[in-house]
Each structure stands twice: as C-alpha cells, then as structure tokens.
C-alpha positions in Angstrom: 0.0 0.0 0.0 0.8 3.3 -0.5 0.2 6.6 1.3 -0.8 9.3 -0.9 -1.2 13.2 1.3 -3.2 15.1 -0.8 -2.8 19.0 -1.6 -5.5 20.1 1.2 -3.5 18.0 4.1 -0.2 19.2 3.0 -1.8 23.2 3.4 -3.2 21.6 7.0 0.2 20.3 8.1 2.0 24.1 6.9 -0.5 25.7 8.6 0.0 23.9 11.8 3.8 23.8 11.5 3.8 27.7 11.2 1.2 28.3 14.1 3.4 26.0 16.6 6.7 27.8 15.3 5.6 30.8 16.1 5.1 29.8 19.5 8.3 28.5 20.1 11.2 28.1 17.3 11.7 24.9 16.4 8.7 23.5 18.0 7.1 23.7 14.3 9.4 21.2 13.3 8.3 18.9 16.0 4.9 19.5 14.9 5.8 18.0 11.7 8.2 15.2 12.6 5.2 14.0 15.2 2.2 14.3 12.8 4.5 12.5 9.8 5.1 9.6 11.9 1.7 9.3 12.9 0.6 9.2 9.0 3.3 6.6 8.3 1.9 4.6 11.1 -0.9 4.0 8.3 1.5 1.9 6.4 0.7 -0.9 9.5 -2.5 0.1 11.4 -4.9 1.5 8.7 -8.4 0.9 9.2 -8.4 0.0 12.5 -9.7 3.5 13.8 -12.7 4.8 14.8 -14.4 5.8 11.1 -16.5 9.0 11.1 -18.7 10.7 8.4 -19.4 7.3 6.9 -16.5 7.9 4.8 -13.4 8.8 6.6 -11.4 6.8 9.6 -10.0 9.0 12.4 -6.1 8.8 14.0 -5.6 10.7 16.6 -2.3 12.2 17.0 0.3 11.0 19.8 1.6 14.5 20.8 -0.5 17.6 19.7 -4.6 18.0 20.0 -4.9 17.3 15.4 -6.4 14.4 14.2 -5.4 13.0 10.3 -8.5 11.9 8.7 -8.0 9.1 5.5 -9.8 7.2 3.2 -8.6 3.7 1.8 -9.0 2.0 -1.6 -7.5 -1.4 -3.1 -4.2 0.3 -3.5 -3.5 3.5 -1.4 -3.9 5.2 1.9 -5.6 8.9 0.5 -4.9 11.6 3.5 -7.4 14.3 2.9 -7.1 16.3 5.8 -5.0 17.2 9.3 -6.7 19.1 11.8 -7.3 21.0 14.8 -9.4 18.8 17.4 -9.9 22.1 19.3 -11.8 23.4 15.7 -15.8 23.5 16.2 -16.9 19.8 14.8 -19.5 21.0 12.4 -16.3 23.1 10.4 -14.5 19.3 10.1 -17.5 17.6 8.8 -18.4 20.0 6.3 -14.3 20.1 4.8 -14.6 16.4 5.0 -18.3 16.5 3.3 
C-alpha cells in the first residue's frame, strides 16, 4: 500500500507547523516530525480507527490536540485532511463533506 497526502493535508500540516513555530522556534518542526510519523503509522494500522462521516477513519495524533482523517481503496492510503481537534466539529464535517 501506499500513502498518498493530498494538496488540502499538506496546506493543514503548513499551517499547523507555522502556528506551533511561532510559538516557540523549532517547535514547528516537532509538529511536523510527530504528525508524519503518525501518517506513516498508516503503512501498518490502517483501518483500525474509529471511522466517522461514513467515509473517513480518524487517527488521533500521539503528541499535539490534530487528528489526520484518510480514506482507503485497493491500492493506497488517501490523507485528505489534518486538523485542529480544538476546531468547532460541524467546520470538520463540512471540509470532509
């Protein structure tokens, strides 16, 4: 299988990295380094989380309050978004809509 982070993710993960650096310099970086190793931990535990929307399955991330949200098919792992748990829940469902 393959893990595919589409465009809207990638924007997600930017945005995170630059709100977290500018709280503390080089705590963006750790933003990224945690959230990508989460999303590679798809490689051996997709599809075992809690699915949501009827369409999406939900990781939680180990160290920061984001949650990646992906979709599976016969071949890849399709990362459509990464976000703020904190963010009101009707604003997730309708970017995941």
């Amino acid at each position: 299988m393959k893990i595919q982070i589409l465009d809207e993710a990638k924007a997600d993960l930017i945005e995170g990295f630059l709100f977290y650096e500018k709280k503390s310099a080089g705590l963006g970086r750790y933003f990224l380094d945690s959230l990508y190793s989460d999303i590679d931990s798809l490689l051996l535990y997709a599809g075992i989380h809690r699915k949501i929307y009827k369409s999406h399955y939900r990781l939680l991330s180990k160290r920061f309050p984001y949650a990646v949200f992906y979709r599976i098919n016969e071949t890849s792992i399709m990362v459509d978004a990464v976000l703020d748990c904190r963010k009101n829940p009707k604003s997730i469902e309708n970017r995941l809509s």
